[in-house]
VEXPA-506064 format. One line per 5 residues: number of its first residue (from 0); their letters; for each residue x, z, y of C-alpha. Coordinates in steps of 0.2 Angstrom, whole numbers, plus 5000, padded with zeros to 4 digits. Each point is the difference from the previous one (the first is absolute). Layout:
NUM) A) X:Z:Y ~ ... .
end
This chain:
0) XXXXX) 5071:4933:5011 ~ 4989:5016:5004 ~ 5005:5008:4984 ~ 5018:4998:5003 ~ 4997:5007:5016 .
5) XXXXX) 4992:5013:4992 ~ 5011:5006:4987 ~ 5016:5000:5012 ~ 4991:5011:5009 ~ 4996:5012:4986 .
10) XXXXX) 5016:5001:4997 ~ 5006:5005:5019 ~ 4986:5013:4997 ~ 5006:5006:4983 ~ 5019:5003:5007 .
15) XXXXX) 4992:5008:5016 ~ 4991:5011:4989 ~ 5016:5005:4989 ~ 5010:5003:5015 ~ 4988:5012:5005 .
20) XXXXX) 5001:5008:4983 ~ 5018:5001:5001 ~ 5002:5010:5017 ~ 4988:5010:4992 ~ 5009:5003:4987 .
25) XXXXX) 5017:5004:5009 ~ 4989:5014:5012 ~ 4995:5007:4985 ~ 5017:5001:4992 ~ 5009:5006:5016 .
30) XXXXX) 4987:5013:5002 ~ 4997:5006:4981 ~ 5006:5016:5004 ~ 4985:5005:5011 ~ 4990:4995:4986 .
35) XXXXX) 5007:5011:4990 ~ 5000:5017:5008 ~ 4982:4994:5003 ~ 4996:4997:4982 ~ 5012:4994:4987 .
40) XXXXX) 4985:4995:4988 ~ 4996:4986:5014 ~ 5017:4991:4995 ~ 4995:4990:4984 ~ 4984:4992:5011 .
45) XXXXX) 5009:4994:5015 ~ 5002:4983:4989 ~ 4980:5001:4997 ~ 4997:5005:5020 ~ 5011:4987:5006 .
50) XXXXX) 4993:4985:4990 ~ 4982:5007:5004 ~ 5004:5000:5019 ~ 5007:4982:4997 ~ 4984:4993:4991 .
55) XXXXX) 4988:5008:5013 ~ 5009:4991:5015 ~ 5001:4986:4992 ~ 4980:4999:4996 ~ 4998:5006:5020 .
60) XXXXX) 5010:4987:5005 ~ 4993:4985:4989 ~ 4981:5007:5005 ~ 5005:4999:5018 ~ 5008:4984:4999 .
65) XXXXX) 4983:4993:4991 ~ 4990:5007:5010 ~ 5010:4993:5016 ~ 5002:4983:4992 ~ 4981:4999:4997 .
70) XXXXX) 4998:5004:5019 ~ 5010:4989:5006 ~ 4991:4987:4990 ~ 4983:5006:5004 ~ 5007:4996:5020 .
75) XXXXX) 5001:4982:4994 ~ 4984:4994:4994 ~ 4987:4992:5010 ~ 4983:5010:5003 ~ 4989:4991:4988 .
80) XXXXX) 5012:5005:4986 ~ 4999:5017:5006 ~ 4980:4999:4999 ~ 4999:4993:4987 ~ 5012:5013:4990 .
85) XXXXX) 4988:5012:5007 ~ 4984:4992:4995 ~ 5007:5000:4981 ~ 5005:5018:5001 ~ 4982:5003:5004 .
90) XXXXX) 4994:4992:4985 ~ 4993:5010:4986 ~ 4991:4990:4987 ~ 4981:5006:4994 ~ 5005:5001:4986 .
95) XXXXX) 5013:5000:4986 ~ 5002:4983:4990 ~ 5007:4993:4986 ~ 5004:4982:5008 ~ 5013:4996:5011 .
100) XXXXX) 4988:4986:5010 ~ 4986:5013:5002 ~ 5015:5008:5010 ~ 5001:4985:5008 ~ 4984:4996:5005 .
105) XXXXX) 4995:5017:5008 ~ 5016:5001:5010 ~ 4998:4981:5008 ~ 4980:5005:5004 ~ 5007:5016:5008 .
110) XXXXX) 5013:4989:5011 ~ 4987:4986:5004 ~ 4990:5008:5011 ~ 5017:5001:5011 ~ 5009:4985:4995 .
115) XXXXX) 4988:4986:5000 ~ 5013:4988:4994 ~ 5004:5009:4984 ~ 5003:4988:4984 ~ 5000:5006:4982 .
120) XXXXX) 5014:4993:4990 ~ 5002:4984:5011 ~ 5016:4990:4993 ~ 5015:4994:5009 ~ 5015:4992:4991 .
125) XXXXX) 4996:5008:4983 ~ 5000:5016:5008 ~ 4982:5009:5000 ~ 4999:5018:5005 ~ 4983:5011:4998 .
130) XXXXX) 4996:5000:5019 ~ 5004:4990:5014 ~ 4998:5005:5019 ~ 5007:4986:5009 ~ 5016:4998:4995 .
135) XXXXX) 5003:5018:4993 ~ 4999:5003:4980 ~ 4992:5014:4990 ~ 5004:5005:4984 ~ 4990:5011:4988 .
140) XXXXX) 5006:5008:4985 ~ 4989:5010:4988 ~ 5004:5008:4990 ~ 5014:5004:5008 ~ 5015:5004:4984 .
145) XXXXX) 5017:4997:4996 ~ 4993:4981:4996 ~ 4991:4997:5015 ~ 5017:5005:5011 ~ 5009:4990:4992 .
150) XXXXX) 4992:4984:5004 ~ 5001:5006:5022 ~ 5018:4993:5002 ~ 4995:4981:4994 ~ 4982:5002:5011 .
155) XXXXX) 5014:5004:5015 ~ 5009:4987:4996 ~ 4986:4987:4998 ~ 4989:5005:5015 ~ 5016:5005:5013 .
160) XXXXX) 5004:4990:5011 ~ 4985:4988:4999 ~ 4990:5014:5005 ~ 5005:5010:5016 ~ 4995:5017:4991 .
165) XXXXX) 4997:5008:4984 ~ 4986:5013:4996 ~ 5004:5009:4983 ~ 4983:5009:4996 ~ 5003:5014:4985 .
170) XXXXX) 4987:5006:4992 ~ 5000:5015:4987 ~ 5017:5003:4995 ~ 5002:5004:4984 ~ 5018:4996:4992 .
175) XXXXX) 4998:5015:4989 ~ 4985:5011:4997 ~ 5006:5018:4995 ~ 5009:5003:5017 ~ 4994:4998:5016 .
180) XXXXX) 5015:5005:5009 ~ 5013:4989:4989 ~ 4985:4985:5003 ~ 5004:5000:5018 ~ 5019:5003:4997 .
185) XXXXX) 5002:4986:4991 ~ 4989:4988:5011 ~ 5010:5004:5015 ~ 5016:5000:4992 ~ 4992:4981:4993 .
190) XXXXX) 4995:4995:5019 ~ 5016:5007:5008 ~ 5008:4987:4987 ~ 4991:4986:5004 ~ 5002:5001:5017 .
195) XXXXX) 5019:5001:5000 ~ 5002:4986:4990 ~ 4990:4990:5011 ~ 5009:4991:5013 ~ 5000:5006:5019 .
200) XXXXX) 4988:4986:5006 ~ 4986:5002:4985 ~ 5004:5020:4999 ~ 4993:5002:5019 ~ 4983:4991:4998 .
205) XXXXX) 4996:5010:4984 ~ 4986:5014:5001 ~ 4995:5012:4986 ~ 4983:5008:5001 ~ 4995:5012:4985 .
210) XXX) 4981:5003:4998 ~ 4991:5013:4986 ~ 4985:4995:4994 .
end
């Protein structure tokens, strides 16, 4: 399983990471007594300094690794998923609405124009995603709270692998209203979850787009 996988490797990454606070440690220790003639008052924060050093490599090294995994998985998808990722990206509603199949609707009129062949909740095997080009799903979400991403994983599932991509179309997302900043946190933090617990060969035909309206 991809989340075995995973999680073995998190924890090859965890002991890298507390091997590298450990030599840290020790350079620190063997050379305490520079730090002192320097400033004696630094000594009680080298704990605090060290652990902040720790965290901030470890965020650098997951944000490259994301960023290197997306890459690589960018490198693999055929050039009508990569036009058509684009084309949603460059959708921007007229308006704000307060139905999800308004959403919908204006999203599969904008891709007609350049996908003739687009079908609107067409059914196969009990599974019936919003959009259909050819054989590739999109998913719309609105609005897009703590609910509405809870109910991605069993879309994944039902809709992977009949269909040979998923589109997962975001719009206005608002898990909690009194912090922009912690929204987005938690969103991410949501969407980083739901793609490590899918497995390997659903996880690489997922896309998420996020639209404002």
């Amino acid at each position: 399983m991809a989340y075995k996988k995973y999680n073995k490797s998190n924890k090859i990454e965890n002991i890298i990471f507390i091997w590298i606070l450990i030599i840290t440690w020790n350079f620190t220790i063997k050379n305490i007594w520079l730090l002192s003639e320097l400033n004696l008052k630094l000594l009680p924060f080298i704990p605090v300094i060290i652990l902040l050093i720790y965290i901030l490599i470890k965020i650098i090294y997951k944000n490259i690794k994301l960023i290197n995994n997306e890459k690589r998985k960018k490198e693999k998808f055929p050039q009508l998923i990569l036009e058509i990722e684009e084309k949603i990206r460059g959708f921007k509603p007229l308006r704000s609405y307060n139905y999800e199949e308004t959403y919908q609707i204006e999203l599969a009129w904008y891709l007609k124009n350049n996908y003739p062949n687009l079908d609107i909740e067409k059914s196969i095997d009990y599974s019936r995603p919003d959009i259909i080009i050819d054989n590739i799903a999109i998913e719309i979400k609105w609005p897009t709270n703590m609910q509405a991403l809870k109910t991605i994983p069993d879309k994944i599932n039902s809709y992977l692998p009949k269909r040979d991509f998923l589109f997962i179309v975001l719009f206005n997302i608002n898990i909690i209203d009194y912090d922009k900043e912690k929204n987005m946190d938690i969103y991410y933090e949501k969407k980083k979850e739901i793609l490590e617990n899918t497995i390997e060969n659903k996880r690489d035909k997922i896309i998420f787009i996020e639209i404002k309206s």
